[in-house]
C-alpha positions in Angstrom: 0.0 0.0 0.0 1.3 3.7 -1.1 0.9 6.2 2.0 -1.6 8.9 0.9 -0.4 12.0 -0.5 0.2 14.7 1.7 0.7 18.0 -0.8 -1.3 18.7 -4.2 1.8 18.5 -5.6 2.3 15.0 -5.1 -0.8 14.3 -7.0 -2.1 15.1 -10.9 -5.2 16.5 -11.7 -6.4 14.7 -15.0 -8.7 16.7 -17.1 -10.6 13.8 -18.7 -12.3 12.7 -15.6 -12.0 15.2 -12.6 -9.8 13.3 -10.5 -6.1 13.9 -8.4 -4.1 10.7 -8.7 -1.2 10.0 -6.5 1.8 10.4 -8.2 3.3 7.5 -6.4 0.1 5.0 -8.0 0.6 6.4 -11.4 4.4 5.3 -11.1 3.3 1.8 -10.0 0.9 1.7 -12.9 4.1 2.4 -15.0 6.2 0.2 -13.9 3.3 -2.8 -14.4 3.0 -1.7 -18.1 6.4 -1.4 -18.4 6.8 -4.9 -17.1 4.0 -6.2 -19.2 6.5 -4.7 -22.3 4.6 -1.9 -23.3 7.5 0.6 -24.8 8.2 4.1 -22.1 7.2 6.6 -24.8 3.8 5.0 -25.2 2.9 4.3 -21.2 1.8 7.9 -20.2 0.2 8.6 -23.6 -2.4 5.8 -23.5 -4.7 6.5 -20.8 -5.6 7.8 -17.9 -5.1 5.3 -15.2 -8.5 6.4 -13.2 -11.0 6.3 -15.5 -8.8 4.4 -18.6 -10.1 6.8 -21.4 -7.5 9.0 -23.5 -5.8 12.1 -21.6 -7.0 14.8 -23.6 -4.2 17.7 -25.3 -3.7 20.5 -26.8 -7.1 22.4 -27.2 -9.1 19.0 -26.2 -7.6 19.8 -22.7 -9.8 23.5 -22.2 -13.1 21.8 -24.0 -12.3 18.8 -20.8 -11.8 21.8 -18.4 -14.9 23.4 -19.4 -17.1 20.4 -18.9 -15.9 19.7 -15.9 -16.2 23.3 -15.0 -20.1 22.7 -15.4 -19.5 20.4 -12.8 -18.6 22.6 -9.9 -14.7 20.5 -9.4 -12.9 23.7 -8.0 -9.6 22.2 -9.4 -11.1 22.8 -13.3 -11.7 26.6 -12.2 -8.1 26.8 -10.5 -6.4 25.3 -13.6 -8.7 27.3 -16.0 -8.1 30.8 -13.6 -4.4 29.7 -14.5 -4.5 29.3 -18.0 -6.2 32.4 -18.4 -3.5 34.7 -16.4 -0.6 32.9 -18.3 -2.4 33.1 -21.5 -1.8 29.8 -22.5 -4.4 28.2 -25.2 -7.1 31.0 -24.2 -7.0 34.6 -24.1 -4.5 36.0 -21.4 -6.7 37.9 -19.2 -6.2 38.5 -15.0 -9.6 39.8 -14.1 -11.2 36.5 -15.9 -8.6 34.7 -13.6 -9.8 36.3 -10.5 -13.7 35.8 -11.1 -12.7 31.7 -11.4 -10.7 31.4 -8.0 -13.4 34.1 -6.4 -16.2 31.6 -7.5 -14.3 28.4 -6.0 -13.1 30.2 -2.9 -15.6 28.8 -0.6 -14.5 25.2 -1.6 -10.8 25.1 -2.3 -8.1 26.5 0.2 -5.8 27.0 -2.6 -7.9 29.5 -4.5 -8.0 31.4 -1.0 -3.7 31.5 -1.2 -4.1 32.7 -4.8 -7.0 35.5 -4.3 -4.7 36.9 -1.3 -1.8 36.8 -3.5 -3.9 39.3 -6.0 -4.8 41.4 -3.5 -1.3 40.8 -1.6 0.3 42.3 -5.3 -2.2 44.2 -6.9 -2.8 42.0 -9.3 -6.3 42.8 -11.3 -7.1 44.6 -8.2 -5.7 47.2 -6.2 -3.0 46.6 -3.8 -5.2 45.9 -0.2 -2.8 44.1 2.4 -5.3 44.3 5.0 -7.7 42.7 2.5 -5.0 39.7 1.5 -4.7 38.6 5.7 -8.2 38.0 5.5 -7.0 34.8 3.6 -5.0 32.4 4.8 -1.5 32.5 3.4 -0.5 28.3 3.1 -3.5 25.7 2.1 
């Protein structure tokens, strides 16, 4: 048995089903395909070991995000809010970032870290430090 993961960063969000997987089961599951003969550059690109359908790319990642977004995960907003303040595949904008973590704050401590950070900066908004303690500063 693999202890559970501690940090988000331990784990991947896939954007085909909505799920964090460890990052310690996904190297097992490469290792038993690896074993089974299946060649390294073709074990991460066939599935997702959760739900076992394709990992979608490129654009077909946002379209996931987005119907997964209509399904209230917070961690679609958070990686869609990120997307839109880097700019990569949609439009770069930081107020469209802010309104996604603002409308997961209530369920994901990480989107509280982030919004305090914008406030904390004066990202999008205008510089409040007061504001940013209101949130807590580690998830």
């Amino acid at each position: 048995m693999l202890p559970l993961p501690v940090t988000e960063e331990e784990t991947i969000f896939e954007v085909c089903c909505g799920k964090r997987i460890c990052n310690g089961c996904i190297y097992k599951q490469m290792i038993m395909k690896r074993d089974q003969g299946v060649p390294n550059h073709e074990i991460r690109e066939l599935k997702c070991f959760y739900c076992c359908q394709p990992t979608p790319r490129g654009k077909n990642d946002i379209k996931a995000l987005k119907k997964l977004m209509k399904k209230n995960n917070t961690y679609a907003f958070l990686l869609m809010a990120t997307h839109h303040q880097s700019g990569d595949k949609v439009m770069q904008s930081n107020t469209k970032a802010l309104e996604m973590r603002i409308a997961v704050e209530l369920g994901n401590a990480q989107a509280y870290t982030l919004i305090a950070a914008h406030y904390r900066d004066g990202n999008v908004v205008e510089t409040n430090r007061p504001r940013a303690f209101e949130y807590p500063k580690e998830y």
